[in-house]
N, C-alpha and C positions, 0 to 999 in steps of 0.2 A: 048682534055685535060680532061673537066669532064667523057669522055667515060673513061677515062681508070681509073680514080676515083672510080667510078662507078663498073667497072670492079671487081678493087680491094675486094670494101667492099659488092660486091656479093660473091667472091670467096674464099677471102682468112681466111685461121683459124684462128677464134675470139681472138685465143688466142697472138695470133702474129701480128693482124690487127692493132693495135693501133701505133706501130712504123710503119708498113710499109707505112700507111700512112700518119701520119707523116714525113716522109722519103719522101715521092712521094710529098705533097704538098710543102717541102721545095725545090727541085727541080726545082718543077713549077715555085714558087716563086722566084728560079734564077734566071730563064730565064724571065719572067715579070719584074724586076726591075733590075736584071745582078748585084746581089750583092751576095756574100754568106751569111746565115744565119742558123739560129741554131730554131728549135722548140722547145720549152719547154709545158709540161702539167702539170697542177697544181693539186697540191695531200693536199688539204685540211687539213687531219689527221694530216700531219708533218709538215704544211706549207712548203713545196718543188718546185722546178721548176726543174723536171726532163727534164734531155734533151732525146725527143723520134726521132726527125728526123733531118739531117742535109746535107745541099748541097756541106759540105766541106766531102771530101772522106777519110776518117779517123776512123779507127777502134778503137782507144783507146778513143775517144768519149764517147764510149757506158759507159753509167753509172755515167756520168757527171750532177751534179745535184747543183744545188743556194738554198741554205738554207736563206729562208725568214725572218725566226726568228732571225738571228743572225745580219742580216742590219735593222735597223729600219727605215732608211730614204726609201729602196730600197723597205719596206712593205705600208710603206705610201704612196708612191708614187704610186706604183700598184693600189692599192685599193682606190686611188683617181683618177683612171685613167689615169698618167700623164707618158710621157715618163721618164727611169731613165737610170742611166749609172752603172754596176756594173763593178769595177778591180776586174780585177785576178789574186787571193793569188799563190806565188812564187810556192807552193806544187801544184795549179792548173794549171800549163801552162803545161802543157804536148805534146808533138806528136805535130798536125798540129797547134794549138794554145800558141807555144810556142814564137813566134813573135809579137803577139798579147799583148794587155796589159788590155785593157779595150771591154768592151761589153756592148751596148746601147740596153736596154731591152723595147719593145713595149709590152706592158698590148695587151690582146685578151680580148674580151667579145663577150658573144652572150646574146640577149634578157637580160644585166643585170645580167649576170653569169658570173663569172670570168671563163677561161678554161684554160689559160697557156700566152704564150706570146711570140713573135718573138726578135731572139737578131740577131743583127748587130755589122760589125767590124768597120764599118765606121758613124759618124753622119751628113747621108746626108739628110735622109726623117724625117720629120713630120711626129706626132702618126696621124694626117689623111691621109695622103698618104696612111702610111702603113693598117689604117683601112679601106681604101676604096680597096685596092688590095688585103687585107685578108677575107674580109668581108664573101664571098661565102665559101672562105676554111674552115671558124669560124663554119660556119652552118653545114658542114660537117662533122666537130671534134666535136662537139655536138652529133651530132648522133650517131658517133661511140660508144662517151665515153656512152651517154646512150644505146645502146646497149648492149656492155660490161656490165652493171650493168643486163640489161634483162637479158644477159648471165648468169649471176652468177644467176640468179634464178631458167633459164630452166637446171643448174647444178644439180642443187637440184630437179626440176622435174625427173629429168635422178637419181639421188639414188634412188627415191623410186621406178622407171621402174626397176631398175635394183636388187634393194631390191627385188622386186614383180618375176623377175626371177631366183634369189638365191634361196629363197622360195620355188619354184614350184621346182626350180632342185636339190637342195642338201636333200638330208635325210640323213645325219650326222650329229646330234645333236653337236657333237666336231667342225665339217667342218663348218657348217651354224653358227657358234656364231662367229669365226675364217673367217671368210669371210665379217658376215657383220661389224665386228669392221675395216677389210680392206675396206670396203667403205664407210663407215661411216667416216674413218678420209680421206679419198683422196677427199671425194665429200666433206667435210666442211673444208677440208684445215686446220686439226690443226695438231700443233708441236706434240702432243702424243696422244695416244688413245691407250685406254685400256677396258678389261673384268674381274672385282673382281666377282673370284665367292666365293657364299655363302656355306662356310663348317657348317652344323650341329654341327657336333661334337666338334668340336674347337668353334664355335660360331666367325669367323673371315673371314676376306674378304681377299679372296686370290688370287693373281697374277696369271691369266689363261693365258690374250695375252696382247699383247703390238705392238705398232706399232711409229716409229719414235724416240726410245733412245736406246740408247745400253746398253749394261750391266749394265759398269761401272758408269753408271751414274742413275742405280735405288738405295734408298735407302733401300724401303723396297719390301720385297715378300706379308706381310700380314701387313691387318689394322685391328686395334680395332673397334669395332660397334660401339663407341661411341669418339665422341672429332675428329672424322674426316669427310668431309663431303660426303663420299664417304660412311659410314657407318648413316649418318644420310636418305640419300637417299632411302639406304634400309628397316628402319622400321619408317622410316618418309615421309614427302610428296614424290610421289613416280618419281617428276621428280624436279629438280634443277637447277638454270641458277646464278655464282657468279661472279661476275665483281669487279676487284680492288685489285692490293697488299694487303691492311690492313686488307682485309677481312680473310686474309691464317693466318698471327702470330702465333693465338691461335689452328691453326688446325693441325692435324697429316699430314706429306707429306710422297711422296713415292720415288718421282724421283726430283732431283737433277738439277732445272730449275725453270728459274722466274715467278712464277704465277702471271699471270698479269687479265687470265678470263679462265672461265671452267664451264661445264656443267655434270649433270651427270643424268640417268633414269636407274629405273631398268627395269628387265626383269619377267615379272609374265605367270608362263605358270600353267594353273588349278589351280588357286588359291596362286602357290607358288610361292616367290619369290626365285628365281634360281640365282640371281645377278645385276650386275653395272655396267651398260657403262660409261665411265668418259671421255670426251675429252678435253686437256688442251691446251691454247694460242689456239688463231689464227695466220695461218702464216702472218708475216710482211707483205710482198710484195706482197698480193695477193689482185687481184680485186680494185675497186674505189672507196668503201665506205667511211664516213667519217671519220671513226672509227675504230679500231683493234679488239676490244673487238667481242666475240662471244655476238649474241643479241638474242631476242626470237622467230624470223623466225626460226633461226639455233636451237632454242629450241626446237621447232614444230617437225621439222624434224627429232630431235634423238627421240623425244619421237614418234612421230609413227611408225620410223622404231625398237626401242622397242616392242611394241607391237604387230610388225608384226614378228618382234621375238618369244616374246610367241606366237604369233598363229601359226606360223610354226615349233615353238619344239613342243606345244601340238598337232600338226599335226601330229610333225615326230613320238611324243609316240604314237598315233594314231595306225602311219601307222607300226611302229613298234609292235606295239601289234596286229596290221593285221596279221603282217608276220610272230608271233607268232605261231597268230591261223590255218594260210596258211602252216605251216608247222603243225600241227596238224591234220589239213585236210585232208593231203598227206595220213596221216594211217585212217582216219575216215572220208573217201571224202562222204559216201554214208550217215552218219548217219549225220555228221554236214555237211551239203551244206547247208542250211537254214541262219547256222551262218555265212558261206563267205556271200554268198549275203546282211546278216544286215551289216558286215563291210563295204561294199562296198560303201554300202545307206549312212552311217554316214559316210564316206569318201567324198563323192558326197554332202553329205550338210554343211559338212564344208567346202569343195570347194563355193558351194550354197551363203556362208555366206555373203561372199565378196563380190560377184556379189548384191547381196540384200542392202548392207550399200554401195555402188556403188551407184546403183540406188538409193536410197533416198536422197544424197547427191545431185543428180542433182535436188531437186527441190525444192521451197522455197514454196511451199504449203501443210500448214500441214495436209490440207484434202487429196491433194493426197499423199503424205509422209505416211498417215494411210493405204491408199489402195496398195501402193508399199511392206508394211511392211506385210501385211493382205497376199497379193497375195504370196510373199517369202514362208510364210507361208506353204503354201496351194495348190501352185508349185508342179505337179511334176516334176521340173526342180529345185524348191528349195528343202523347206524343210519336204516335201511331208507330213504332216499333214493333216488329212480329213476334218477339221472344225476348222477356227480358229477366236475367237468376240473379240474386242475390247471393256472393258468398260472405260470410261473416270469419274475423280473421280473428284467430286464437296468436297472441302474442307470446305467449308461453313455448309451446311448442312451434311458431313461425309456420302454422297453416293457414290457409282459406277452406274453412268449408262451406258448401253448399246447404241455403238453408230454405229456399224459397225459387220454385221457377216459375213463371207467368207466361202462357204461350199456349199453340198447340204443340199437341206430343206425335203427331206425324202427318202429312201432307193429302190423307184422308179426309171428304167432306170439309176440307177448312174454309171454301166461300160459306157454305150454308152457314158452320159455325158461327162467323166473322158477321153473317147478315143477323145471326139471333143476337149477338152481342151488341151490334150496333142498333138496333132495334128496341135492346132492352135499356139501352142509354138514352135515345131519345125520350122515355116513358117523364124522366127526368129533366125538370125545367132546368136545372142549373149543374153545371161537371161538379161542382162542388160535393154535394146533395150525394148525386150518384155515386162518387167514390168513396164516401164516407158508408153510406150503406152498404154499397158491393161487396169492400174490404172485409164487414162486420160479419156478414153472410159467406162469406168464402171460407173454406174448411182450410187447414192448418197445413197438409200437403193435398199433392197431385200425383197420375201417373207422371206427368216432366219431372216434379221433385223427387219422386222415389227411384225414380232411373240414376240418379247418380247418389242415390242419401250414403252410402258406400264409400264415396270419393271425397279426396283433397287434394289442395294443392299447396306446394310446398315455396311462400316468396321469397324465404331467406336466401341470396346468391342470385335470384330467378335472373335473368338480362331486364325482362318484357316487368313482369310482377312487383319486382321489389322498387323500379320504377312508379310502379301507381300506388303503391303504399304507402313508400317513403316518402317520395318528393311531391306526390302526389299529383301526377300528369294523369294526361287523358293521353287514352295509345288509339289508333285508327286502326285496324288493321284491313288493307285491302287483301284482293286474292294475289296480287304481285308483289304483297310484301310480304304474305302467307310462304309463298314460296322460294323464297328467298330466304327466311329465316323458320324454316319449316323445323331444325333443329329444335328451336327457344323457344316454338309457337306448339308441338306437340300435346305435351300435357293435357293444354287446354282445348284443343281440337280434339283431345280421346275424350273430352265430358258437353261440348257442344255440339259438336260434328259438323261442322259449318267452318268456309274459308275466312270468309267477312263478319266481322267485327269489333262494336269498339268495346273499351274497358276505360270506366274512370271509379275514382276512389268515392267512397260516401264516409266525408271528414269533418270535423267538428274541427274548435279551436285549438284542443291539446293534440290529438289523434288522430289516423284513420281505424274508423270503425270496421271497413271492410271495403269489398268494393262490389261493381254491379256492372253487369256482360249483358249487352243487347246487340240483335243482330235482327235482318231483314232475310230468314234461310227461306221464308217461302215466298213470299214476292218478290224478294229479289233484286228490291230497291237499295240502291248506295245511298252509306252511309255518308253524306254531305261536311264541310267542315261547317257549313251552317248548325248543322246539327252536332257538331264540338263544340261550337260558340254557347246554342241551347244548353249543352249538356255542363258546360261549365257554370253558368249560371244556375242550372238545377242542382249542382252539387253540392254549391255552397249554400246555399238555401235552404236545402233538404239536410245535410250534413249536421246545421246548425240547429233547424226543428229538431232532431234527430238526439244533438246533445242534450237541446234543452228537457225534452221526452226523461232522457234517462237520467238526469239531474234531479227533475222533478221524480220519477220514481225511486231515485237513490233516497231522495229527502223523504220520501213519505215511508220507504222502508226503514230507514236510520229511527223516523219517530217510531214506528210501532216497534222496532228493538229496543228504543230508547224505553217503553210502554212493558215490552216484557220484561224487560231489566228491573224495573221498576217491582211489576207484580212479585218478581224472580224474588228479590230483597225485601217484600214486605213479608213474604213465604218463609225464608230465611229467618227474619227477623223474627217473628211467629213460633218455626219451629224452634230457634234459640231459646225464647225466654220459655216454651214450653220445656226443653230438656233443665232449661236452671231452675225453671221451676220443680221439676220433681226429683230435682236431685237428691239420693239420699244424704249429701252432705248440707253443711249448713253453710251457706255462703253469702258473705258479707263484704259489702264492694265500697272504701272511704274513699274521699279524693282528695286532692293537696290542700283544701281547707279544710280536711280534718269532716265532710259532712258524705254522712251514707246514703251513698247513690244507688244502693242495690241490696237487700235484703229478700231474699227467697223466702221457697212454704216451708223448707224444713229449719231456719232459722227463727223465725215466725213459734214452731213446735219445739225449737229446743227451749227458746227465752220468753215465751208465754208476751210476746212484745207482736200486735197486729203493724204489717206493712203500711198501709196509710199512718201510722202515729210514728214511725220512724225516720221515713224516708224524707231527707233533706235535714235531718235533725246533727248534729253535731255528736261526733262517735263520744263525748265524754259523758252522754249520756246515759251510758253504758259503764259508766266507771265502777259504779259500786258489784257490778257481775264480772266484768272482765279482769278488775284491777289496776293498779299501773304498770303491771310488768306488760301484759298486752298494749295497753296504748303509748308506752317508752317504744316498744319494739317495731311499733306503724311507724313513728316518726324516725328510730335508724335506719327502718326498709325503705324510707323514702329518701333519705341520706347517702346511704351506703348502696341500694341502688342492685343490692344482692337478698336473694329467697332466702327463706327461714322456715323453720318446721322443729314446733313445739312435742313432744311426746307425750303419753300419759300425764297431760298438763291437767288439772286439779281446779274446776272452778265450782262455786257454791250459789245452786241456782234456786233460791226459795230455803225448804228444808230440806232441800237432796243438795249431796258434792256428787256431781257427774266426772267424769273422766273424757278428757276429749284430747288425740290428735289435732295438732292445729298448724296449716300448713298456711304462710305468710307467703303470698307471690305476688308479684309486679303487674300493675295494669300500664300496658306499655302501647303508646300508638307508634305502632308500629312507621307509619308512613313518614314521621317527622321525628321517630326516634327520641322520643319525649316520654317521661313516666309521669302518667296521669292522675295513677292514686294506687293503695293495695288492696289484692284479695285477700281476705282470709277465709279456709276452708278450714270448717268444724265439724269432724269425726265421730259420732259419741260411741267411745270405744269402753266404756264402763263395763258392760258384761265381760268381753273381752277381757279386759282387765283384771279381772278381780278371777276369772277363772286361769290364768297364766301365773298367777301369782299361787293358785292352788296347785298345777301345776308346778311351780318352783317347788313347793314345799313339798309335794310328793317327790321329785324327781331328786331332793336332797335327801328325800329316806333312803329314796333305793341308794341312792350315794353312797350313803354313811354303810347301810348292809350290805354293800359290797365289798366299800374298803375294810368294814370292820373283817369278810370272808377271809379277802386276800393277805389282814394284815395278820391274821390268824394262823395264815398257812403259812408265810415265811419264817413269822417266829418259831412254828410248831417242830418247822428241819432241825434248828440246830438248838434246841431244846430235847428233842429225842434223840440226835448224836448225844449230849455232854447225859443224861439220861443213862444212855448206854454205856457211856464209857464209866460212870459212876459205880452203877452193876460190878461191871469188871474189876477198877479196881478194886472195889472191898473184897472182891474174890482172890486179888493178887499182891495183898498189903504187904506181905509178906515178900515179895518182890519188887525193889526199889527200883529198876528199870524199867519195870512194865508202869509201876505207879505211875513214876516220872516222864514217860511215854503217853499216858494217860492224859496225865493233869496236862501237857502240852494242849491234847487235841483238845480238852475241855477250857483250856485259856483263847485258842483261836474260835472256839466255836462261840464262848462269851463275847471277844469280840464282835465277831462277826453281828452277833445279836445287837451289840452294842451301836454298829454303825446303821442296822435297819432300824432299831428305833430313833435315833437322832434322824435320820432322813423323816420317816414319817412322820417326826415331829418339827422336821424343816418345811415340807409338803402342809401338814395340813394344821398348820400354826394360826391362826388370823392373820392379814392384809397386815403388814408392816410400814409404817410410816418410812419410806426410803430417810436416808440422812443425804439428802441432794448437793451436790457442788460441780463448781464447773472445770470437767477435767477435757483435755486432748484423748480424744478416741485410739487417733494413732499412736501412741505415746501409751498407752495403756495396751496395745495389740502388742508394741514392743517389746514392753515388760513381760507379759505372758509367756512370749516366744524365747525370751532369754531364759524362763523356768524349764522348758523345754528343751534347751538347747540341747543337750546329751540325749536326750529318748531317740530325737532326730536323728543325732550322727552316728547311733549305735547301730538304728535301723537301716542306716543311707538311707534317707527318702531326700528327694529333690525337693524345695521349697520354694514357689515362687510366691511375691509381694506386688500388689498393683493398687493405685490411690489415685483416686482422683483428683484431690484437692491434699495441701500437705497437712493443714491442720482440720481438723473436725472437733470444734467448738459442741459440749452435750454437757447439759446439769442433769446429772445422776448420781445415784449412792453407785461411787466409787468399789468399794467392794462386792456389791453384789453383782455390777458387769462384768467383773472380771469374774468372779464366780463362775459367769455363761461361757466369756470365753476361755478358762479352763476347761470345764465338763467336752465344748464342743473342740477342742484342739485336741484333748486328750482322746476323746471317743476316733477322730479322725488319724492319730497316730495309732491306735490299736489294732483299727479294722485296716490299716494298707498294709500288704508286706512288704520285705525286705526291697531297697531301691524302689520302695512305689514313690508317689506323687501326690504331692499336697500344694494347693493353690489360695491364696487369699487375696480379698480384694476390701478396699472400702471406700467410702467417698462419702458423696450427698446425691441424693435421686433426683430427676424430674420435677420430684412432686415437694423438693425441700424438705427431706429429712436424711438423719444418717443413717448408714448403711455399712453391716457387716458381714461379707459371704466368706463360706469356706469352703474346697471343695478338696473331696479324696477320689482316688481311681481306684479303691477298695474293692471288695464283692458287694456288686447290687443288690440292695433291702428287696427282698421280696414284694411282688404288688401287693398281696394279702396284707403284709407285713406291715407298710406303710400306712394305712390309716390310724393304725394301733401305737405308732411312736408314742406319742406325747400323753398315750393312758398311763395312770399309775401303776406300777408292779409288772407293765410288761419288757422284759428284756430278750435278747438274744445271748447274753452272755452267761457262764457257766458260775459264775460268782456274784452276777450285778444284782440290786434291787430291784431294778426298773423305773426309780423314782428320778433318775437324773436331769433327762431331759424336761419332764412336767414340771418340774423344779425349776429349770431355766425359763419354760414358756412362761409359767406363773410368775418369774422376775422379770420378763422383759412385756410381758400384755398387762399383770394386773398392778403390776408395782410404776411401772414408769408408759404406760399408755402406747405401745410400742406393736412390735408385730415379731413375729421367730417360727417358722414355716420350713419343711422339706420344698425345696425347690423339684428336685428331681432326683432320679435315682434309676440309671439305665445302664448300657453298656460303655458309653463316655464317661460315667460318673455318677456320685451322689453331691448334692449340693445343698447345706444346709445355710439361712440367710435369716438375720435379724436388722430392725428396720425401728429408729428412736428418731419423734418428734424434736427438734432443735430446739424448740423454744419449751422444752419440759420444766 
């Protein structure tokens, strides 16, 4: 059964294969289930269910087809897989199915493709039945149908074989435009094709050939160059692909037929455009595409088989103006023999050409793609030149350098050389062959190339160079134009050493690549414009292998970077979750539904909670360990949109309370500026903790036995004076002056005692609940300064005031601020002398708070001196306690949350500065 399947779609023409087997497998299909049935293939483009084979014997069959579009239930059904039942409209029942009323349509699929679908007269089988007995014939009509489609490509292969044979065989300029517009439309299968050639004189596009409309149905014989797009082809882009009715409206037509798609390229042969292929519609019914429309395969194809046009009219003018000179010959065979042989040559390497952009095309290495091009060159199988370099041109810096030279390297043995070369070419049935191998086997330089590997040349400004780069011209250069412009031409003559030569660019569609110097220095032959004309055609040809080459290696470099990017971020990605993995913090990742994305090993260790039982779970499951203060604080950091950092936070995990650091940060994607969810990092700072606290408590004993030292010593001064003076008097009772002299210094010394313990017991009182209210800062600095007023003007000191702002708004205990700034106005009128200098400023800072500085031009605090302010009991003065200023830090740090600092204290000044939260 499968042999003769088999059979078939070995044997039979492609173009007929689709029904026959079709045909043959519904057969089969009789005899397997003894039903008859009907094969449909499904034609996407139209949504169709043409019928291709059928086991009922019936000719009028053929052409019977279920339009999709028109049942909706019977599309749905399809394409849901599901068996359906279509009737048959009265106009359909014809010949063998006119008995018939209804057909049970079984959907086909292979691998999840629809392909067509089995109909039945009868509904006996299940779509599984029938899929399991179709199943093998399914795979089969897959392959046909994509064959079929390869078919239609190796069609197009076969135009340009057969293009490639036109070419070689017709020399009728009239006959080969006239032949390939007949293949052109039979190999792309369209409704018309056509050749507008270009009249001069008219300035119009004129009706040469046609293929596929008759007379009566062209409209016109000529088109305007303009408003059609047949004339925009011509002096515009020089190939066209138009799809769509609405694109036609505004355009000029010719013929008399629904433009539905068209293409059109001209023909440029020596620079001139000679005309316009235009192909319109694709035929209906042809092939298995999805589409009708002509596409840019079909584009591909008109447009090189254009240009193989112009290469084979400018051939045929060639060969025609051979035949010219070949009858010229005839009377002057002895004087011109020299010039048959040069046409001969430029016949032969225009043949040459082809073979040459042949071979580069086979390779996707631009290095050997140089040496394929280099050897074409240099061939005498191509394009017989003596010596031909490659410079490749650095844009950056606007050089050419020398990258490749092909030649000999001096005029030593060069026939023998030249006879091994040619010799070793003939070894080779075909140029093609040979220069693809040569190229492979050729080492990467030469003596020629290392003779200048040194050298550049510079085309930015160049006269000659910047001409072949930019505009991209071919330059001749004879020896009478050498010497003429021996200036402009120097450079290039220090790295050839030769008078004659040409130079053209090797350019692709955006750029030139570089360009390429051949010259004839040992034989000596001129360089012909025939050989311009060649070289022009070899440029653009090679230039464009040449982009596609590096296109192609751009793209397959971009994937393998695309490849290690890839590996690069799975590495990445690897090494990240290894670092959060052993991190020693505990880190806990929610996201804006509140579910944990991210639980590490040391969270895992702290909450005795494994990663798989967590992750995706909603963070409240976590409540009864974390609390609600933690998960209130997720949902303001999501809110608020600002970081947070918990301290010696207290959670109860089991029968231990752990102590833990816990730092709330933002998971923010960065790229879209969007907050995705928060971190929280967990510290477990318990040892820590609980030894800082012992800590505390030692460093309050030494505390307390220091102060107890210090407070020992001040009392003990003026307890041993009044001591003393005690002594004395009862020695002097008797003496009521000395008594009364006595008892004085024993009343100031009481005193004095009297104010060091009230300090001490202003100092080391417990934390006072300030009694807070809302007073004016400035208005309070006033008042102080008017307590002063006379200390001031006794001394002369200058006073200056400076404020930022006029009121400074602070809830504070009112009396104890001013306490500070007594102690520190007072301190600062002590220490300046006579006519010194006292400065005050205040305001609100930067950072939103208020601020009080003072500053004196007194004598500079000692640097020793200064770290020692603010301890208890140290002073510089001959009377002070030393308790004054720690007495004010302790009201403005521990009472009202504040700051009180030595700013500085140099030869400019001392500056002392206290600094109150506004919203206290």
């Amino acid at each position: 059964m499968f042999e003769n399947l088999m059979g078939i779609i070995a044997n039979e023409d492609p173009t007929n294969l689709l029904r026959i087997i079709s045909k043959e497998i519904s057969e089969q299909l009789y005899k397997k289930i003894n039903k008859h049935n009907l094969i449909f293939i499904y034609e996407p483009a139209r949504e169709v269910l043409r019928l291709m084979g059928s086991s009922v014997d019936c000719d009028k069959l053929r052409g019977f087809k279920i339009y999709m579009a028109e049942t909706e239930d019977l599309h749905d059904s399809i394409f849901q897989k599901k068996k359906t039942v279509y009737p048959l409209k009265e106009d359909e029942k014809i010949g063998c199915l006119k008995e018939e009323s209804l057909i049970y349509i079984y959907p086909i699929y292979a691998n999840d493709t629809f392909l067509g679908a089995v109909g039945l007269f009868e509904d006996d089988y299940n779509l599984e039945e029938i899929n399991s007995n179709f199943s093998t014939y399914a795979v089969l009509m897959n392959l046909v149908m994509e064959a079929l489609s390869i078919e239609e490509l190796r069609e197009k292969v076969t135009l340009l074989e057969n293009l490639t044979e036109v070419i070689e065989d017709i020399l009728d300029r009239e006959k080969l435009i006239k032949k390939i517009v007949s293949e052109i439309h039979n190999f792309l299968h369209a409704q018309v094709s056509a050749f507008w050639e270009y009249d001069e004189e008219s300035e119009k596009l004129v009706l040469k050939y046609v293929e596929g409309i008759h007379d009566e149905n062209i409209l016109k014989h000529e088109l305007n160059l303009y408003g059609s797009y047949e004339g925009e082809t011509l002096f515009g882009s020089s190939e066209k692909i138009v799809i769509g009715r609405r694109f036609y409206n505004n355009k000029e037509k010719a013929f008399e037929i629904d433009y539905r798609s068209s293409m059109y390229s001209k023909i440029v042969s020596d620079g001139k455009s000679l005309g316009v292929i235009a192909i319109y519609n694709r035929e209906k019914n042809y092939g298995y595409r999805p589409y009708k429309h002509f596409d840019n395969l079909d584009l591909t194809f008109l447009t090189d088989a254009c240009k193989r046009a112009g290469v084979a009219i400018n051939r045929i003018y060639l060969y025609e103006k051979l035949q010219t000179e070949v009858q010229k010959l005839k009377k002057f065979k002895k004087s011109n023999e020299q010039l048959i042989n040069l046409q001969k040559t430029q016949l032969e390497k225009t043949n040459a050409l082809h073979k040459i952009s042949q071979a580069i095309k086979s390779t996707y290495d631009i290095n050997n793609a140089i040496k394929i091009m280099l050897l074409g060159l240099t061939s005498g199988r191509g394009l017989k030149f003596n010596r031909a370099l490659y410079l490749e041109r650095d844009k950056i810096r606007g050089f050419l350098i020398p990258k490749l030279w092909i030649g000999p390297a001096d005029d030593e043995n060069i026939g023998e050389a030249w006879n091994q070369a040619n010799q070793k070419a003939l070894k080779y049935g075909d140029l093609v062959q040979f220069l693809r191998e040569e190229a492979l086997n050729m080492p990467n330089t030469n003596k020629l190339t290392e003779s200048v590997s040194n050298k550049v040349l510079a085309y930015k400004g160049h006269p000659i160079l910047e001409r072949v780069v930019s505009k991209r011209q071919i330059v001749n250069v004879t020896s009478n134009v050498f010497k003429i412009k021996y200036d402009e031409l120097e450079d290039i003559y220090d790295i050839i050493k030769t008078e004659e030569f040409l130079i053209f660019p090797l350019a692709g569609r955006a750029e030139t690549k570089g360009i390429i110097v051949v010259d004839n220095k040992f034989n000596k032959e001129p360089i012909t414009d025939i050989d311009s004309e060649i070289l022009k055609l070899f440029m653009d040809s090679i230039g464009l292998a040449m982009e596609t080459i590096e296109n192609y290696n751009e793209l397959r470099n971009k994937t393998k970077s695309l490849e290690e990017q890839k590996n690069l971020m799975d590495y990445y990605r690897r090494f990240k979750d290894n670092i959060l993995q052993n991190l020693a913090v505990g880190i806990v990742v929610v996201d804006r539904q509140s579910k944990i994305i991210e639980w590490n090993e040391k969270a895992e260790s702290f909450f005795s909670k494994p990663r798989e039982n967590i992750i995706g779970n909603s963070i409240n499951l976590m409540s009864s360990t974390f609390g609600e203060d933690i998960l209130n604080t997720i949902d303001t950091i999501m809110e608020s949109e600002e970081s947070l950092k918990y301290t010696n936070y207290k959670l109860k995990i089991g029968d231990q309370t752990k102590i833990f650091d816990i730092q709330f940060s933002l998971l923010r994607n960065r790229e879209v500026g969007y907050v995705e969810g928060v971190i929280l990092g967990f510290d477990d700072v318990t040892e820590i903790y609980y030894l800082q606290q012992e800590m505390e408590k030692r460093e309050k004993l030494a505390a307390i036995g220091e102060m107890t030292s210090r407070i020992a010593h001040e009392i003990r001064n003026p307890l041993t004076v009044i001591g003393g003076f005690l002594n004395r008097m009862y020695k002097k009772m008797d003496d009521p002056i000395a008594v009364e002299k006595y008892t004085g210094i024993i009343d100031d010394e009481i005193s004095r005692l009297e104010i060091i313990v009230s300090e001490i017991l202003e100092y080391s009182r417990g934390q006072k609940l300030p009694e807070f209210e809302e007073i004016d800062l400035n208005k309070l600095i006033e008042d102080v300064l008017i307590m002063y007023e006379d200390f001031i003007k006794q001394k002369n000191i200058t006073l200056e005031k400076a404020k930022n702002v006029d009121n400074i708004y602070v809830n504070v205990d009112r009396n104890r601020i001013k306490q500070v700034l007594i102690n520190l106005l007072k301190n600062a009128i002590e220490v300046v002398t006579n006519e010194g200098r006292i400065e005050i400023k205040s305001g609100i800072d930067e950072k939103h708070r208020a601020f009080f500085q003072i500053k004196n031009n007194g004598a500079q605090i000692p640097e020793e001196n200064q770290e020692k302010l603010f301890m208890p009991f140290f002073t510089t003065k001959t009377h002070g306690t030393g308790l004054g200023l720690p007495i004010c830090k302790k009201i403005i740090e521990d009472e009202h949350k504040g700051n009180l600092y030595l700013v500085k204290s140099d030869e400019d000044g001392t500056i002392f500065r206290f600094e109150l939260p506004l919203d206290s």
